[in-house]
C-alpha positions in Angstrom: 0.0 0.0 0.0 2.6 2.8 -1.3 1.4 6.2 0.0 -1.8 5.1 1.5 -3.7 4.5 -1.7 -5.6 1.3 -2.3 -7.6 0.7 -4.9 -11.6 -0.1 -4.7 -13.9 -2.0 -7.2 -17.7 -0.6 -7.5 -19.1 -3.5 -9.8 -22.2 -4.1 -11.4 -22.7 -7.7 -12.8 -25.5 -9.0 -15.5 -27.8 -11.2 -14.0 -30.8 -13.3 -14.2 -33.5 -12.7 -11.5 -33.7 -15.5 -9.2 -30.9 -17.5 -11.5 -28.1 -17.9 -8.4 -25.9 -20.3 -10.1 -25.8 -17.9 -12.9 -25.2 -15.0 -11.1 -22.7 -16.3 -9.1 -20.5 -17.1 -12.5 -21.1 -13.8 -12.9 -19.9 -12.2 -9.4 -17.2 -14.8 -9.9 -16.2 -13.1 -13.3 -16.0 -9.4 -11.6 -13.8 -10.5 -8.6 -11.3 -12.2 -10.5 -10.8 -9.2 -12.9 -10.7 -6.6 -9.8 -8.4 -8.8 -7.9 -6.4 -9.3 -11.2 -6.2 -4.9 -11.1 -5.2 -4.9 -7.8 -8.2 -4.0 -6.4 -8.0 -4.6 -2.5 -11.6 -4.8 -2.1 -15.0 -5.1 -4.3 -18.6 -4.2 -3.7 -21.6 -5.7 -5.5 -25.3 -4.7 -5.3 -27.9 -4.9 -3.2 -29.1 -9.0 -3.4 -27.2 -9.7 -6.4 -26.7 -12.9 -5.8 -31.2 -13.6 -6.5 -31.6 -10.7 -7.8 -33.1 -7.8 -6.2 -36.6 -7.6 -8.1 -37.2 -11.1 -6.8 -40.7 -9.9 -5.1 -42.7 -13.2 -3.8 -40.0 -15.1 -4.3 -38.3 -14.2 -1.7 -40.8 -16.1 1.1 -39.9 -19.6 -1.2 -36.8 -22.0 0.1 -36.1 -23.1 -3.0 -34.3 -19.2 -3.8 -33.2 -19.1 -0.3 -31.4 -22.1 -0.8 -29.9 -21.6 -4.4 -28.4 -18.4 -2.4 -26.5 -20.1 -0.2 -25.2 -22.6 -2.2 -23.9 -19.4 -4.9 -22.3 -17.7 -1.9 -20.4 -21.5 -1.0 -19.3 -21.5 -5.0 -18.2 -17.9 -5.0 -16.2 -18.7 -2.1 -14.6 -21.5 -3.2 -13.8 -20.5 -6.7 -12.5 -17.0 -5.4 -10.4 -19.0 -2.3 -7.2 -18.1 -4.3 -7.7 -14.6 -4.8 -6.1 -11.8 -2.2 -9.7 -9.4 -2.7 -12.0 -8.5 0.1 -15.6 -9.4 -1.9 -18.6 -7.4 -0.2 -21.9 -9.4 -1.9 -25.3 -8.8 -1.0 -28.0 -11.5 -0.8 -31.0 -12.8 1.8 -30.3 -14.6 4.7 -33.0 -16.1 6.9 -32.2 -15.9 10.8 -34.5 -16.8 13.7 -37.1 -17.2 11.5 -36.7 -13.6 9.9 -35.8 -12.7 6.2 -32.7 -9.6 6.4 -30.9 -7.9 2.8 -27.8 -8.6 4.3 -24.0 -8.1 2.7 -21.8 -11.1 2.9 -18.1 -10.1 3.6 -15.2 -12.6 2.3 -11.9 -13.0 1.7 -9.4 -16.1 0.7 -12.8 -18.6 0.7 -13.7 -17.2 4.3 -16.7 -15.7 5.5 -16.1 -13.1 7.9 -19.6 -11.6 8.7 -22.9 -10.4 7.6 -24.0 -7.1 7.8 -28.2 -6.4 7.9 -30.2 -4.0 6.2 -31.4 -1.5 9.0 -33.6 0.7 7.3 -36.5 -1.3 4.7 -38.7 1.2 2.7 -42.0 0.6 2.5 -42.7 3.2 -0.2 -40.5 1.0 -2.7 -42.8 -0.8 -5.5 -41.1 -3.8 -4.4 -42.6 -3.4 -0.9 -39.1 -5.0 0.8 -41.8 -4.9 4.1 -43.4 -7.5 2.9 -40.3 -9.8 2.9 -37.5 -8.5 4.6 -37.1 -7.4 8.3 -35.2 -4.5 9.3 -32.2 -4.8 11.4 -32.3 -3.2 15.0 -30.0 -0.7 15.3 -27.3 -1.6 17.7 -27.9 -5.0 18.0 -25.1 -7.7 17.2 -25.3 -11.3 17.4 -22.9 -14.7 16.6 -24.6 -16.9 14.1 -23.8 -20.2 12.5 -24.1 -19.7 8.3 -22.7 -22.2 6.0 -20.3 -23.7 8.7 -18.6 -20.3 9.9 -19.4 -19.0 13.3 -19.8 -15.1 12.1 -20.6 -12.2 13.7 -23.9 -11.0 12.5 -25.1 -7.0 12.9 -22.8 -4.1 13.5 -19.5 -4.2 12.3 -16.4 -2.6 11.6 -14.0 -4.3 9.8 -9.5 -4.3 9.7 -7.2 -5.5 7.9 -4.6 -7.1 9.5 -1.8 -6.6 7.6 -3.0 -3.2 6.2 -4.2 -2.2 9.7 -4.9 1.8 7.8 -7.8 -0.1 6.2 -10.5 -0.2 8.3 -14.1 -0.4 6.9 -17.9 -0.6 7.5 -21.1 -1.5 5.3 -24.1 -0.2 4.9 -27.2 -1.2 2.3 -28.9 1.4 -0.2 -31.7 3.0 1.7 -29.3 3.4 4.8 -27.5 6.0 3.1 -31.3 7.6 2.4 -32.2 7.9 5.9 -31.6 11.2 8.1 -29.3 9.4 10.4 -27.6 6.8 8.1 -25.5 3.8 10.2 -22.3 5.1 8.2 -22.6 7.6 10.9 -21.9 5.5 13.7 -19.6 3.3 11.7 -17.1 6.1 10.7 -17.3 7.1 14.4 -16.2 3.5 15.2 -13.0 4.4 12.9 -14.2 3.0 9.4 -12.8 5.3 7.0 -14.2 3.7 3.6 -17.8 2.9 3.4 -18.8 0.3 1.2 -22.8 0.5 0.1 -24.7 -2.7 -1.4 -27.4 -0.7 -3.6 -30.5 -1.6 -6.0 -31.8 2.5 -6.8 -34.3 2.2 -8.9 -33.8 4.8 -11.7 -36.0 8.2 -12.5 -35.4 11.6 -13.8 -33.0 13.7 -11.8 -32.3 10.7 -9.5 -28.7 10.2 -10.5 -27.8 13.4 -9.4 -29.1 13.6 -6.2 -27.9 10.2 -5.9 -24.2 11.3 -6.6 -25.0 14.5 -4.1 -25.9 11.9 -1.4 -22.5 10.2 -1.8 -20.4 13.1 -2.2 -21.9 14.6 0.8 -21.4 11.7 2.8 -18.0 11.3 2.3 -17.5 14.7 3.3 -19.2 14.7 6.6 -17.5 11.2 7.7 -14.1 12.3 6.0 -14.1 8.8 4.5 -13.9 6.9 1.2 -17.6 6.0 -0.1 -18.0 3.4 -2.8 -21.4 2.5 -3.9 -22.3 0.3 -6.0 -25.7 -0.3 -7.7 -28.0 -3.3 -9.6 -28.1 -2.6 -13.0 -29.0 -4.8 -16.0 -30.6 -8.2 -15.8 -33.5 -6.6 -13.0 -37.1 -7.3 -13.5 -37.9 -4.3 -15.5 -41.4 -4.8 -15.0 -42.7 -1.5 -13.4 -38.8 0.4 -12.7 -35.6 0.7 -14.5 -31.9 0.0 -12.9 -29.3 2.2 -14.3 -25.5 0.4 -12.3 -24.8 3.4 -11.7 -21.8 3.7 -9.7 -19.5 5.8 -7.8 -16.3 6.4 -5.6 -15.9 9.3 -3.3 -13.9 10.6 -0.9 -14.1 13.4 1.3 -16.6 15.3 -0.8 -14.5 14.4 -3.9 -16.1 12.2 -6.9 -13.3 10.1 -8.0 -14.8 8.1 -10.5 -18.5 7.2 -11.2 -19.9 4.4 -14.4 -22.0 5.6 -16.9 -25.6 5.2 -16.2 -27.2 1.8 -17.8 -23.5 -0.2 -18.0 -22.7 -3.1 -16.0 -19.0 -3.9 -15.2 -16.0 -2.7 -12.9 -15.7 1.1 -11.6 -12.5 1.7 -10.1 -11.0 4.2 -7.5 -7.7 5.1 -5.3 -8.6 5.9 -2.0 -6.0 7.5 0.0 -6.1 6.0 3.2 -3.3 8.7 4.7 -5.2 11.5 3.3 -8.0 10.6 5.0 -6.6 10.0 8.8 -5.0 13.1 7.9 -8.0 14.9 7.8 -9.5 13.4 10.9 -6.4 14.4 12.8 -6.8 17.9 11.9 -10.7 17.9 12.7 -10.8 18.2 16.6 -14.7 17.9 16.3 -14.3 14.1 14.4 -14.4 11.7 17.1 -14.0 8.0 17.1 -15.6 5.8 20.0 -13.9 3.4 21.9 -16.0 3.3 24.8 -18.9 0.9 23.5 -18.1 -2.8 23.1 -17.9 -2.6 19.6 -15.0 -4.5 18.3 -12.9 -4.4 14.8 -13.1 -7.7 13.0 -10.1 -8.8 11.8 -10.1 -9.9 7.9 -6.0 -12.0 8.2 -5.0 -12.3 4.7 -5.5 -8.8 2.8 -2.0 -7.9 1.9 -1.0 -4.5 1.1 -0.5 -4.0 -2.8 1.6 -1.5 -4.6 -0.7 -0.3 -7.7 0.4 1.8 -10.5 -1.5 5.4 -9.6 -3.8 6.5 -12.2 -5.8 8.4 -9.7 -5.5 12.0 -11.6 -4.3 14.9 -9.2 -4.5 18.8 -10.4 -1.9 20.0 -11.4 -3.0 23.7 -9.9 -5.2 22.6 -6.8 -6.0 26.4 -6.0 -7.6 27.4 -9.8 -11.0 25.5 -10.3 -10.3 24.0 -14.1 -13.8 24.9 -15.2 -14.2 28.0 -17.0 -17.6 28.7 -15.0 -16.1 27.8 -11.9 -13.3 29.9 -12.2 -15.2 32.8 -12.7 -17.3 32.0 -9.5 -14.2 31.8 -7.3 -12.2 34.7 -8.7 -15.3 36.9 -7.9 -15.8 35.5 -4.5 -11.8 35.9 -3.8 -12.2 39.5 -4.3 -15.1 40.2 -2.9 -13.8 38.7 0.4 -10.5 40.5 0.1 -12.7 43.6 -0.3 -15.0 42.9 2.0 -11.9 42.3 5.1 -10.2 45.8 3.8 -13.8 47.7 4.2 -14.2 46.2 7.6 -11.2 47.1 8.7 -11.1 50.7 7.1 -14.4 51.1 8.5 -13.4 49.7 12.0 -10.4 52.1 12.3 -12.2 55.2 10.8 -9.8 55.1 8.2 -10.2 56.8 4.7 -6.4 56.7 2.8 -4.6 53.7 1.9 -0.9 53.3 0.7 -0.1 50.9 -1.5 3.7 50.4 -3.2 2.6 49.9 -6.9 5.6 48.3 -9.2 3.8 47.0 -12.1 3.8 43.7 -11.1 0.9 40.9 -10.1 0.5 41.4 -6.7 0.7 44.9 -6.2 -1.8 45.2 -8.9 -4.2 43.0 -7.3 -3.8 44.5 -3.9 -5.0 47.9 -5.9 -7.6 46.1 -7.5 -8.9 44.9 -4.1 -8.4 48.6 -2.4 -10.7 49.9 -4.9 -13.5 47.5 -4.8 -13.1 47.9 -0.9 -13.7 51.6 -1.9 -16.3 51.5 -3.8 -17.7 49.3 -1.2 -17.4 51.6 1.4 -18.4 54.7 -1.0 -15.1 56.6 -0.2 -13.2 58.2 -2.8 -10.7 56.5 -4.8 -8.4 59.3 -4.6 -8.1 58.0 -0.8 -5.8 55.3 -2.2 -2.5 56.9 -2.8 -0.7 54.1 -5.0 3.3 54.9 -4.6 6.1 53.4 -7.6 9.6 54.1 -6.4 12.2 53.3 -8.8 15.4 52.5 -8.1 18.6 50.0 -9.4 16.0 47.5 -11.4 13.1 49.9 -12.3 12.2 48.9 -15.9 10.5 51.4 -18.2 7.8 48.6 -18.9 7.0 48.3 -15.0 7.2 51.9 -14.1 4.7 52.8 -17.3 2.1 50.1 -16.0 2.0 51.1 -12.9 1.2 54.7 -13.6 -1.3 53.7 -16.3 -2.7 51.5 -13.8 -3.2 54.5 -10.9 -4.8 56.7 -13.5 -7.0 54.1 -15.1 -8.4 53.6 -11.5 -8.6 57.4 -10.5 -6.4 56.9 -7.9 -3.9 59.4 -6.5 -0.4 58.5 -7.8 3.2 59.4 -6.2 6.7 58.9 -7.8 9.5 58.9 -5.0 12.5 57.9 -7.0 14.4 56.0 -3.9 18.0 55.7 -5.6 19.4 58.8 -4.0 18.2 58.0 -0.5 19.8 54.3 -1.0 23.1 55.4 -2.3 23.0 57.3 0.9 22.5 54.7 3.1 24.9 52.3 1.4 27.2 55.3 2.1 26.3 55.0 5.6 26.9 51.2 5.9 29.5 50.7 3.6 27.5 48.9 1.0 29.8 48.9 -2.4 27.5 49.5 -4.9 28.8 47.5 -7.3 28.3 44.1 -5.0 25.2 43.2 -6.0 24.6 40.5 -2.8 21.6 40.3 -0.3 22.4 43.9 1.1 21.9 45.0 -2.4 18.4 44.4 -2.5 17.2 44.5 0.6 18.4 48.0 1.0 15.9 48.9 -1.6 13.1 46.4 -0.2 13.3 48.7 2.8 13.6 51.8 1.8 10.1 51.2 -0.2 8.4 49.7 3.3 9.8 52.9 5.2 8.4 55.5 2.7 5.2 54.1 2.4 5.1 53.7 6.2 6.2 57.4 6.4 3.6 58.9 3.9 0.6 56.5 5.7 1.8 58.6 8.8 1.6 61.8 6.8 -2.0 60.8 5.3 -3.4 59.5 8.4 -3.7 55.8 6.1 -2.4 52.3 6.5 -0.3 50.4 4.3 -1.5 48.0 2.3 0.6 45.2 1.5 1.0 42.8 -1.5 2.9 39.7 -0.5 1.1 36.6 -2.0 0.5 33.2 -0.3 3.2 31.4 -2.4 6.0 34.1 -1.1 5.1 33.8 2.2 5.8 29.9 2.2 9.2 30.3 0.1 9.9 33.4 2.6 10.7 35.2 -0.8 10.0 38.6 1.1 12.6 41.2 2.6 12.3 40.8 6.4 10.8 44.3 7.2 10.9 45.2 3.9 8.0 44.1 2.0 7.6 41.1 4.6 5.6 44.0 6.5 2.1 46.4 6.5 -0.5 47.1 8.2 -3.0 45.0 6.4 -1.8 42.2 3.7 -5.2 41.2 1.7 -3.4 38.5 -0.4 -2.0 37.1 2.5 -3.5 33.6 1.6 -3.5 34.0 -2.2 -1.3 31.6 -3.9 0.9 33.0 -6.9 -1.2 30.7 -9.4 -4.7 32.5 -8.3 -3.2 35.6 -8.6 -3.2 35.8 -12.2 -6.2 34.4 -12.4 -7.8 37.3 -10.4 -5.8 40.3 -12.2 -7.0 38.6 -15.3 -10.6 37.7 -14.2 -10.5 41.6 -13.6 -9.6 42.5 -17.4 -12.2 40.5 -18.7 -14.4 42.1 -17.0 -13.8 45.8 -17.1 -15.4 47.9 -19.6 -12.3 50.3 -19.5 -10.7 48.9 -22.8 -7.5 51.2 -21.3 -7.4 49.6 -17.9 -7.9 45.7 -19.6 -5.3 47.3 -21.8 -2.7 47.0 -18.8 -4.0 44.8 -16.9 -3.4 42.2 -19.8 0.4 43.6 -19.9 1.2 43.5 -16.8 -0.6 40.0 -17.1 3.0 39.2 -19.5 5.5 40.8 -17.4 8.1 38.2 -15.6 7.7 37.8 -12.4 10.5 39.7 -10.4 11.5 42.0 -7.4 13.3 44.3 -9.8 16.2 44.5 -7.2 19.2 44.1 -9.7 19.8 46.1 -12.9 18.3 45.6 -16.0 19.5 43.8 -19.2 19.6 46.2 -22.2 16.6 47.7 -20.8 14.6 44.5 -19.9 13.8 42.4 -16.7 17.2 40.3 -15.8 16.3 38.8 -12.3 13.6 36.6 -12.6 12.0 34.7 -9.9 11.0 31.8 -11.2 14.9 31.3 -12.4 15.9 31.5 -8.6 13.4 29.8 -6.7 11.4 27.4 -9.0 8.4 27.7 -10.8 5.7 28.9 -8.8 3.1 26.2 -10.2 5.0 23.2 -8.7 5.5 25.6 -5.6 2.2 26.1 -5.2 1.2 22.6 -6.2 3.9 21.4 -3.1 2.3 23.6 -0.8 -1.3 22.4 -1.0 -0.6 19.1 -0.8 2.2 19.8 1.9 -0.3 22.1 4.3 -3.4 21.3 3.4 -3.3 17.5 2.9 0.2 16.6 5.4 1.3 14.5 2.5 5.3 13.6 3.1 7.4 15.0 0.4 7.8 12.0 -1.0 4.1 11.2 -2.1 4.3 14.6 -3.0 7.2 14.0 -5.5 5.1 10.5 -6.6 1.8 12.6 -7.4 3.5 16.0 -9.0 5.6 13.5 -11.0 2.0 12.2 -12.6 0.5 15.4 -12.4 3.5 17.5 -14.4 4.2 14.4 -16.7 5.2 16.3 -20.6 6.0 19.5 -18.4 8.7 19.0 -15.6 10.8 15.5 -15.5 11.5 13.4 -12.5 14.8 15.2 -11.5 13.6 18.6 -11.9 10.4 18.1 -10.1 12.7 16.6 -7.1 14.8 19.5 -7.3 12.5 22.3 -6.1 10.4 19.9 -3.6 14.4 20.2 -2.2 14.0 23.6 -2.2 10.8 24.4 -0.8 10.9 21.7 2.1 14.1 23.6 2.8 12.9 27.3 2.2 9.5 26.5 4.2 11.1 25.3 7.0 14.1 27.6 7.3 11.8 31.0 6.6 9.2 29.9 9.1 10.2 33.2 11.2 9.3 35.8 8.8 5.6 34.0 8.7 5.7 34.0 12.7 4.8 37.9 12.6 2.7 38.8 9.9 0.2 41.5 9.8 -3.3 41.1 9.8 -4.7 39.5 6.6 -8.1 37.5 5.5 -8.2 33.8 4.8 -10.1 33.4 1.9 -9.1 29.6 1.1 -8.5 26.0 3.1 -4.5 27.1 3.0 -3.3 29.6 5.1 -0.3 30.9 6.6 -0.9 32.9 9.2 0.7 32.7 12.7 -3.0 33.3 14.6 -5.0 31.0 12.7 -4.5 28.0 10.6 -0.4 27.2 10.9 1.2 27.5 13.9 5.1 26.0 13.5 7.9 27.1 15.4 10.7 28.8 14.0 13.2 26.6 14.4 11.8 23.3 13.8 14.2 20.9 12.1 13.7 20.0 8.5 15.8 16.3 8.1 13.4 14.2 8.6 11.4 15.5 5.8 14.8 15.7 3.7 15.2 12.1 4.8 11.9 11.2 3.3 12.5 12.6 -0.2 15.4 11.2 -0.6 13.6 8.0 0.1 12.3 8.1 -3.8 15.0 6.6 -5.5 
């Protein structure tokens, strides 16, 4: 089980109502070809082995009978096979009739799991046969020679003790408090659910809803699997329509009115992971309610074809986009406003270069503006060029102030640094570290100073992505008084500034935005090239896609850097190589960890996505936390 991930089967099988012996070739069929995909486990529908449309049927012996004897075949022709098989089919017990789920695994029958909750409104009436199982109740039986436990049950691998599972049986998930409820609470963390859901228009989709929820709200792996062809289609259809989920993520789902295998990785890590950080997701250990052991699951290394993002922070639908990017800056707005409004303050300084961030943090000051009805000449945006000031920059940020009727102030700074390298002893012809940060200061003190003069705070522009690389001048522009794309990764950012062009009726404004949408990314801290940009970021520190791609996956999901390396390998495949890919995962598991202190005191800023930075809130890491062990890990992947 590399990385957590095992693979699940969701299958659908072509039967004959009430023909066991047939139907139990079939099952036979679909776990030999998941097990033969390295499938750990396999879910079939809802009394597949008779049938589910079996109606009367159901009360005769002769069909209980044929049942039992399909499950004994199944077993014994699927003894040889490393595949945890979840079947459904009825068992009678104390004189009662349950839908139950039949659990095996090597040509062992390790329990039965009940039906809890019947319908009565079904056309099928399962009332009239079946009796619903008491929730909470759990009882040893004798089936087919195996002493099994028969009720509630939450099931462990042995030798993949990660896996732990539970079972539930179509109209459970239905009901308003389904028994996945409890069982995740008992420490399941993949549901498995035996269905027969009869099809109608707009069913499907609140059928998928259902799942997709679920999986979110137990922060588990959901794999459902539903009767399909070969049902009585005497008064309703069955569509096999399947799905995988996990954690309010469709991973894969069958076309409607197929039978057949639907496949799905379920990261097992990922999801413990997400319990841990969840202090309101408890698991129960003070009923007597006992894992079952399944011994011979072993853990299997599959090939991944799970598909990961490769930009988890930019939706990939067009639509979707749109829907966050106006969201983003209406809740960057919206936290400016406030705390304008809460301050009684009506000026705002913002150092304006030209470049991405800055542009969006004047982008949000004016929608926080116009929000609050103030004047936009209360935003005083301030370019201050100096060693690496480009003509292109310095143009687009003046276009940019007047295009926004904002005030606008050139204070060219490269007197006052030659002064203070004078004072220090700074050659200026060493371009090192004092170099730039001499100029990263002097910005941050003159807009401090003219936010003083204007009775305004400083608005600052650092993104999300610099703060995890620390690729910000401590006390330079590492510091403001409010930082609205605190939690904005690099890869949004563009995405916002451009979101903003589209949809500006100021052909001037979209005119710059959309340059400024070209320019390099870069401090513009050394001098230019014959005239152009020659320090660019990207060449120093990586490219902010697989930066921002490590850093999801690193803060939001706790993946160790090497999973990470395994899934950005798949994810960049035809962009970034192996070696390459490895390369900067060095660098930002070093950078993150040895610029943890620059983060420790940041100004105020709002969270407007599931990653965040901030010392207050959401990461909390102490400066001087050692990075080898996560070194140690990378270089694991060989």
């Amino acid at each position: 089980m590399k990385d957590g991930f095992i693979r699940v089967a969701a299958a659908t099988p072509d039967i004959k109502v009430a023909d066991c012996d047939y139907n139990a070739d079939r099952i036979i069929e679909l776990i030999k070809q998941a097990a033969e995909n390295s499938a750990t486990a396999i879910v079939l529908p809802e009394l597949c082995i008779t049938g589910y449309t079996c109606g009367d049927l159901f009360l005769q012996k002769t069909l209980l009978d044929g049942a039992k004897k399909a499950l004994i075949k199944i077993m014994e022709q699927t003894k040889d096979y490393d595949i945890i098989s979840i079947i459904g089919l009825p068992v009678e017990f104390d004189g009662k009739l349950y839908n139950c789920a039949a659990i095996i695994n090597f040509g062992c029958l390790f329990g039965l799991v009940p039906k809890k909750n019947i319908p009565s409104y079904s056309e099928f009436y399962e009332t009239r046969h079946f009796t619903p199982w008491k929730d909470g109740e759990e009882r040893f039986i004798e089936f087919i020679d195996f002493d099994i436990h028969f009720g509630d049950i939450v099931f462990r691998c042995k030798k993949i003790p990660e896996f732990t599972f539970g079972v539930e049986i179509c109209e459970d998930l239905w009901v308003s408090s389904p028994p996945s409820e409890k069982l995740a609470a008992k420490g399941a963390k993949v549901i498995f659910n035996l269905s027969a859901s009869d099809e109608i228009i707009g069913k499907g989709e609140y059928r998928r809803q259902l799942v997709q929820s679920q999986s979110a709200r137990l922060v588990c792996g959901y794999v459902y699997a539903d009767a399909g062809m070969g049902e009585s289609t005497q008064d309703l259809i069955f569509s096999g329509h399947n799905l995988i989920a996990e954690n309010g993520v469709i991973l894969s789902e069958s076309k409607k009115f197929t039978t057949g295998i639907t496949y799905g990785e379920i990261d097992l890590h990922r999801i413990a992971n997400e319990r841990r950080r969840m202090n309101t997701f408890f698991v129960d250990v003070n009923e007597d309610f006992g894992y079952r052991e399944i011994l011979f699951a072993k853990p299997k290394d599959i090939e991944l074809t799970r598909k990961f993002p490769p930009m988890p922070f930019v939706p990939s639908d067009k639509s979707d986009l749109n829907n966050r990017c106006e969201e983003i800056l209406t809740m960057q707005a919206t936290g400016l406003a406030t705390r304008l409004r809460h301050i009684g303050c009506k000026t705002a300084v913002i150092g304006l270069s030209g470049g991405l961030d800055s542009t969006l943090a004047l982008i949000v000051a004016v929608h926080a503006f116009d929000m609050l009805g103030l004047d936009r000449k209360g935003i005083i945006a301030v370019t201050m060029p100096c060693f690496g000031t480009t003509k292109r920059t310095k143009s687009n940020a003046l276009c940019l102030a007047e295009a926004y009727g904002t005030v606008l102030k050139e204070i060219n700074i490269t007197k006052a640094v030659r002064q203070h390298f004078e004072d220090i002893g700074q050659s200026e012809d060493v371009l090192d570290v004092t170099y730039e940060n001499g100029q990263a200061r002097e910005r941050t003190q003159v807009l401090m100073d003219i936010a003083n003069q204007t009775g305004g705070i400083v608005i600052g522009t650092g993104d999300l992505s610099e703060l995890a690389l620390g690729w910000a001048t401590y006390n330079g522009d590492h510091m403001s008084m409010y930082g609205v794309n605190a939690s904005v990764p690099k890869t949004l950012v563009r995405h916002l500034v451009s979101y903003e062009s589209t949809h500006t009726e100021d052909k001037t404004l979209a005119a710059v935005l959309e340059d400024i949408l070209a320019t390099p990314v870069s401090p513009e801290l050394l001098p230019p090239s014959e005239g152009e940009i020659s320090q660019k970021t990207e060449d120093i520190v990586g490219p902010y896609e697989l930066h921002d791609f490590f850093l999801y996956y690193f803060v939001r999901c706790g993946f160790p850097p090497k999973k990470i390396l395994r899934i950005a390998e798949q994810s960049f495949a035809g962009s970034y190589e192996k070696p390459e890919i490895k390369k900067w995962l060095t660098v930002f598991v070093k950078r993150f960890f040895s610029q943890q202190f620059k983060r420790s005191c940041l100004p105020d800023g709002p969270k407007v996505g599931s990653v965040t930075l901030s010392p207050r809130g959401d990461w909390r890491m102490p400066s001087d936390a050692c990075v080898r062990l996560w070194l140690e890990d990378l270089e694991q992947d060989q």
